[in-house]
C-alpha positions in Angstrom: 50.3 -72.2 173.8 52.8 -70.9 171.4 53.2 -72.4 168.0 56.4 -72.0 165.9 54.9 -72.6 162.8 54.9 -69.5 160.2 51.6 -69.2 158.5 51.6 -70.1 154.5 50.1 -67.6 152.1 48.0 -69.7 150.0 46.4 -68.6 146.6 42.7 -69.7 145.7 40.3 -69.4 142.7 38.2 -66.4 143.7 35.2 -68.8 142.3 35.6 -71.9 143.8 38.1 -71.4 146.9 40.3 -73.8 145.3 43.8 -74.0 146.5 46.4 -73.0 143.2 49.3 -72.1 144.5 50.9 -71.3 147.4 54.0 -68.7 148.4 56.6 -71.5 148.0 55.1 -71.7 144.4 55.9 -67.9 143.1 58.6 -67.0 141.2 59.8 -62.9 142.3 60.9 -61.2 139.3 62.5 -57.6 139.2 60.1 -55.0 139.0 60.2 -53.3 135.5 59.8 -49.4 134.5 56.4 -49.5 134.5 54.7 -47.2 131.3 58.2 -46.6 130.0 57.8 -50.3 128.6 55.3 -50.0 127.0 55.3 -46.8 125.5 54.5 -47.7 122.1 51.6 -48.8 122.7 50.2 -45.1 124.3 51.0 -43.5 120.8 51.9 -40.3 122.1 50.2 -40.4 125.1 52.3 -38.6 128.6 54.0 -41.0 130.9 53.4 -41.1 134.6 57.1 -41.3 135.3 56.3 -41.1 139.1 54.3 -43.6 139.2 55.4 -46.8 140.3 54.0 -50.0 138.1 52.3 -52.2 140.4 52.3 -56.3 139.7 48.4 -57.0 138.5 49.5 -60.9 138.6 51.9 -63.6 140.0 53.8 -65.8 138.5 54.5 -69.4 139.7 56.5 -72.4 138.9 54.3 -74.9 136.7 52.3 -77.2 138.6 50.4 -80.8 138.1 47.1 -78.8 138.0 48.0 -77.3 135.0 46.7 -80.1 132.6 47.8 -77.8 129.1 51.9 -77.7 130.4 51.4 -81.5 131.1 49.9 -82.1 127.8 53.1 -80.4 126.8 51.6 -77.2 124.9 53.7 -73.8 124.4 51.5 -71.1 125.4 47.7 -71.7 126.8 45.0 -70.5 128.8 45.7 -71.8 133.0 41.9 -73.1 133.7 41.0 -73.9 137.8 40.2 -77.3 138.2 36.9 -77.3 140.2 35.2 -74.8 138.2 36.9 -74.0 135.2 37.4 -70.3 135.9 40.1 -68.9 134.0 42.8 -68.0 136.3 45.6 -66.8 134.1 48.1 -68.0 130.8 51.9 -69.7 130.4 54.3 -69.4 127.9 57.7 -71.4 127.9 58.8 -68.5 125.8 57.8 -66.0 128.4 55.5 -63.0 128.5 55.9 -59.2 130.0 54.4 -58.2 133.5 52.2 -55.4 133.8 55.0 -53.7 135.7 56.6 -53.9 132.7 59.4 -56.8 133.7 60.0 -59.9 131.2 59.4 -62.9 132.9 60.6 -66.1 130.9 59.2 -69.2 131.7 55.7 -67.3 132.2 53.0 -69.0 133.9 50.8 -65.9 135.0 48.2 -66.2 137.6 46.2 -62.9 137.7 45.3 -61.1 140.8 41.9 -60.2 139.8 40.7 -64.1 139.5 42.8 -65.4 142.8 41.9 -64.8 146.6 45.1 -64.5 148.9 44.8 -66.1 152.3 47.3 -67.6 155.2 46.7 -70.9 156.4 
């Protein structure tokens, strides 16, 4: 039997397995220049120009989970529901990506405290 149903990537708390987002949810920003950005803060330090920035988070869209955007805060912590695992930050003002991009709205989910999986 042959289904024509694509699979969904879904994002989970690493802690709990619950569901945070899923692909529909992320917003794609342009990769940035990587170290190049954020040169000031290596104080003199070489750059890896060859080195190509990798994303350590994702953003998304906010979402009803996210009780501090509701309560209608600027910047916050982004706590998991089910086990109150911090999963990430926002700012309506934006924030930068570890690739070095600017993403404004920011709500930042990082990759180190989500699980990916297709359902």
């Amino acid at each position: 039997m042959e289904t024509d149903q694509k699979l969904q990537t879904l994002y989970r708390c690493k802690r709990c397995r619950r569901i945070v987002a899923a692909q529909e949810n992320v917003i794609l920003h342009k990769q940035g220049e990587g170290e190049r950005c954020f040169k000031w803060k290596k104080r003199g330090a070489p750059l890896d120009v060859d080195k190509k920035p990798e994303c350590s988070s994702i953003f998304v869209e906010p979402m009803k989970w996210m009780h501090a955007v509701q309560e209608g805060h600027v910047e916050e912590k982004l706590w998991c529901l089910g086990c109150k695992a911090r999963l990430g930050s926002f700012n309506w003002a934006g924030m930068q990506c570890s690739c070095g991009a600017w993403v404004n709205p920011a709500f930042q989910l990082h990759k180190s405290r989500i699980d990916e999986s297709t359902a």
